[in-house]
C-alpha positions in Angstrom: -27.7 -1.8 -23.3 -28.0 -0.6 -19.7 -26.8 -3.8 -18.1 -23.9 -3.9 -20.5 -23.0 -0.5 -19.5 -23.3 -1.9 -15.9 -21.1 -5.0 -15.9 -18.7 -2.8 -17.9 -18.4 -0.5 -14.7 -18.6 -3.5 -12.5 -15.7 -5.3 -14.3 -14.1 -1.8 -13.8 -14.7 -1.6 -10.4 -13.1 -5.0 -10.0 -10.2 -4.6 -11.7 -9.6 -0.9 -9.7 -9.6 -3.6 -6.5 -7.6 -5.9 -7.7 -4.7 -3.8 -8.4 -5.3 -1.8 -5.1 -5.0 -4.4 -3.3 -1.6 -5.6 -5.6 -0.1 -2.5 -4.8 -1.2 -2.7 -1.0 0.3 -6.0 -0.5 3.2 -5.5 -2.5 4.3 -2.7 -0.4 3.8 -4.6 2.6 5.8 -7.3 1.8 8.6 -4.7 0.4 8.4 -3.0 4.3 8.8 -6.5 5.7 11.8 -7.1 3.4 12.9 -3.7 4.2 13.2 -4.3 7.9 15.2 -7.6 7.1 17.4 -5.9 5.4 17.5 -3.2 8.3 18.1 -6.1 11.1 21.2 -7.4 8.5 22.9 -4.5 8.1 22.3 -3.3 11.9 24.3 -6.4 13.1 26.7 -6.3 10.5 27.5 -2.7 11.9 27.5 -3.9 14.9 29.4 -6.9 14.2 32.0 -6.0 12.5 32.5 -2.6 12.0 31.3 -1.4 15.8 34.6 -3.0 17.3 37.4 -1.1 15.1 35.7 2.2 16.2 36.8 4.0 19.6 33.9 3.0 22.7 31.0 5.4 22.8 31.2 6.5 19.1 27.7 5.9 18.4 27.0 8.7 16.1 29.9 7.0 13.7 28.5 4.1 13.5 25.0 5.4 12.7 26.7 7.5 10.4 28.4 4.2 8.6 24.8 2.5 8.8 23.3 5.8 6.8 25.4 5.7 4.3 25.3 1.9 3.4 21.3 2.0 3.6 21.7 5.5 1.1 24.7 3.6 -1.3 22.2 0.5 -1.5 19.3 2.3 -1.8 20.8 4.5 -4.9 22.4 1.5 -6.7 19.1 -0.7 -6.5 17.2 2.9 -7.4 19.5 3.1 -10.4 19.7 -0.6 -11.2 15.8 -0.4 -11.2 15.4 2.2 -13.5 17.6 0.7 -16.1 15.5 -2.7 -16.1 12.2 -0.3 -16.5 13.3 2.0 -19.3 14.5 -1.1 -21.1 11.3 -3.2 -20.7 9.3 -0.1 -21.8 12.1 0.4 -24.9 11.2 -3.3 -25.6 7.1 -2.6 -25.6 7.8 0.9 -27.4 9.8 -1.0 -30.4 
């Protein structure tokens, strides 16, 4: 009885790791992909959108680059959240 109690805990244990160590990676490749994405939209600012604006207007452009990292980060936030509640509707039903 004691050793099943044991490998119980050990299989426990293991399973604890393993999804640890999921979330751990996971989020390190989402930082990776986040910087990507920070490089992209950087240049495209710089680009495209830099060389309509006056010289020296740096705080507009950071400004522009702020609000397209908060617009993307809402819509994929929302877009998201739809795709969870309907996946746990799905499981619920």
């Amino acid at each position: 009885m004691k050793k099943i109690e044991e490998k119980k805990k050990n299989n426990e244990l293991a399973i604890a790791t393993v999804k640890q160590t999921l979330t751990l990676i996971t989020s390190g490749f989402g930082f990776v992909a986040a910087l990507a994405w920070n490089n992209l939209i950087e240049d495209v600012i710089n680009s495209y959108i830099k060389k309509w604006l006056p010289k020296g207007s740096g705080a507009i452009s950071l400004l522009v680059y702020a609000l397209i990292v908060t617009i993307l980060a809402v819509l994929i936030t929302l877009q998201l959240s739809k795709i969870l509640a309907r996946l746990e509707s799905e499981v619920n039903s």
